[in-house]
VMD Tcl script that draws the C-alpha trace (Angstrom):
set ca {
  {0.00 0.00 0.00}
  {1.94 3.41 -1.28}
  {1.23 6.77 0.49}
  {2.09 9.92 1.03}
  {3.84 11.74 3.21}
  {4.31 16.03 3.29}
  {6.55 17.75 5.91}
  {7.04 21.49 5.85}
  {10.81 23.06 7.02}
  {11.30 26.92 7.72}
  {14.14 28.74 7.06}
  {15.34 32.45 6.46}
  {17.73 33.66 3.86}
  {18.79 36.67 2.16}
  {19.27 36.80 -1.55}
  {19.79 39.20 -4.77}
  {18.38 38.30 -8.28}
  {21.42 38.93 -10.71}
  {22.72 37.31 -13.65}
  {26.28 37.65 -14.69}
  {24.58 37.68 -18.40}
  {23.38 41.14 -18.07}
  {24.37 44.24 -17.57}
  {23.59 46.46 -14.60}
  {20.01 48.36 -16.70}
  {18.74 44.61 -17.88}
  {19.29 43.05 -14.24}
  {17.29 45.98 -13.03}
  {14.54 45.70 -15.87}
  {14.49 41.48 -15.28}
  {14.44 41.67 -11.60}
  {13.23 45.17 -10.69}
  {13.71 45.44 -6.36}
  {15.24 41.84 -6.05}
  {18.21 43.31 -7.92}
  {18.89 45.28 -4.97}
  {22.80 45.27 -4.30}
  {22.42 45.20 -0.81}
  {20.18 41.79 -1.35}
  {16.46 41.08 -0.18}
  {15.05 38.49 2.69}
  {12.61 36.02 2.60}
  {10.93 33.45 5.33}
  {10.97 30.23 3.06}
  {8.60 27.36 3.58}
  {9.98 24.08 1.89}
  {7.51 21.16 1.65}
  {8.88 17.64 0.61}
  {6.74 14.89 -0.50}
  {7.79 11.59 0.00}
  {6.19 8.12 -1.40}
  {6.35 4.54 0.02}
  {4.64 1.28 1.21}
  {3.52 1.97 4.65}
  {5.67 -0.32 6.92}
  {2.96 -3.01 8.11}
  {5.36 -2.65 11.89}
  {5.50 1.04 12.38}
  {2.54 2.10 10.19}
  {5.00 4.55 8.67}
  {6.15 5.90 5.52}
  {9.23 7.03 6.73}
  {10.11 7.71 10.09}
  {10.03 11.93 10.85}
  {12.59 12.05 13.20}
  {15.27 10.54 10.67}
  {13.51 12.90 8.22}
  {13.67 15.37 10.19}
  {17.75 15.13 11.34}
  {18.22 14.99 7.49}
  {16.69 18.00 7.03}
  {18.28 20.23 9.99}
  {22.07 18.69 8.76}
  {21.45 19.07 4.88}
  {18.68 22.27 4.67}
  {18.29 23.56 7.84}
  {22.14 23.89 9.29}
  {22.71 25.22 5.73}
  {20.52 27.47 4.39}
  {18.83 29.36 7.18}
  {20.47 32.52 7.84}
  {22.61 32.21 5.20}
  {22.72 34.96 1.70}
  {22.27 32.31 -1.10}
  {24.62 33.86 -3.38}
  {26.97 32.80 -1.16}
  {26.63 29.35 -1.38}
  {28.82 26.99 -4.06}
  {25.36 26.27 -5.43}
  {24.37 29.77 -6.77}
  {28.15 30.92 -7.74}
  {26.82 29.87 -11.65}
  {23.14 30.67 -10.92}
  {20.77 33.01 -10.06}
  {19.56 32.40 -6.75}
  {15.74 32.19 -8.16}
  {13.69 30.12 -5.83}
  {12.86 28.34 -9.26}
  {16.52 27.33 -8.53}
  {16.21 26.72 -4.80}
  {13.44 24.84 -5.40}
  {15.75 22.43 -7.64}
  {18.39 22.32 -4.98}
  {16.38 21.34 -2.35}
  {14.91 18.53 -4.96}
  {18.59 17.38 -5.39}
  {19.63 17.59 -1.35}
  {16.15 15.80 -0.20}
  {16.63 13.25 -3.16}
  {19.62 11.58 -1.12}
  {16.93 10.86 1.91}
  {17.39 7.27 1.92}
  {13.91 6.58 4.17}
  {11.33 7.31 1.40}
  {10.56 8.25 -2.40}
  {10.65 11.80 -2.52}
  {8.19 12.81 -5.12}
  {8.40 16.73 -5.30}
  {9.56 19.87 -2.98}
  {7.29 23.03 -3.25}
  {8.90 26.60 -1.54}
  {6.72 29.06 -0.47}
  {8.79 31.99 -1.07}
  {6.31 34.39 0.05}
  {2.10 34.33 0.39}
  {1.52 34.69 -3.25}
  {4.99 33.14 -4.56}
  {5.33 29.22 -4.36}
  {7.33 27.11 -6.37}
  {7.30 23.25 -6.93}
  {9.85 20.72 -8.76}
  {9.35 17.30 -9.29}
  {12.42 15.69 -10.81}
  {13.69 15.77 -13.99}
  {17.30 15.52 -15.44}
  {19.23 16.90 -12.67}
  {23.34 16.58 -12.74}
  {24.58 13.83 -10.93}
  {25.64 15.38 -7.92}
  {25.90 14.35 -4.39}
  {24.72 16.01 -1.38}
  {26.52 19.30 -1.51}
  {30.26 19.51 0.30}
  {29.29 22.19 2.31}
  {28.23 21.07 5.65}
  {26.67 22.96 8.87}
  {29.19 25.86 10.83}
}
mol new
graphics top color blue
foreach p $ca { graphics top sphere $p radius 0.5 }
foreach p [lrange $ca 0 end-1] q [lrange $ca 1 end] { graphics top cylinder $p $q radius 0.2 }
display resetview
């Protein structure tokens, strides 16, 4: 019997929209305010989905605390607090959460207790952005760990 299973993480991060491709009157035409040099905040909701055959023991998809230390050591430790275009994984990016929302696919992929079937970020009440697979680069869980 497959079901489903969505938790929701929390996290804060600064960013700025701004692609290397442009020059400094496009950036500010593409990304109006979020090209602001001094970077922009936002309190980011990121919902996983995971899929599997509830365990006829437990009665569990997955187990949340296991879920859960994944999340604080590979999203949580990482991420929150941080200015994204900081990290390794927007240096050739634009820190777009149509971007984020890929990362966390990749990161939450590597959770060995359960199919994960999508990740959705709210980025703010009337912003929300949801991935569910595709050809991604075959990466590992990024190198940077928690400080």
């Amino acid at each position: 019997m497959k079901a489903y299973l969505s938790r929701r993480y929390h996290f804060s991060a600064s960013h700025r929209l701004h692609s290397e491709a442009y020059d400094q009157n496009r950036n500010r035409e593409v990304y109006g305010k979020c090209n602001n040099p001094y970077g922009h905040g936002h309190n980011y909701t990121v919902e996983v989905t995971l899929s599997g055959t509830v365990d006829s023991v437990t009665g569990m998809v997955c187990n949340l605390a296991d879920l859960d230390t994944f999340a604080r050591e590979y999203v949580l430790d990482r991420f929150d607090h941080t200015n994204l275009n900081q990290l390794d994984s927007f240096r050739n990016q634009v820190s777009t959460t149509e971007n984020l929302s890929i990362e966390m696919y990749r990161i939450f992929a590597k959770f060995s207790g359960a199919h994960l079937e999508r990740v959705r970020i709210e980025e703010t009440s009337n912003n929300s952005f949801d991935y569910a697979g595709g050809a991604l680069p075959a990466e590992g869980i990024p190198e940077e760990r928690p400080r």
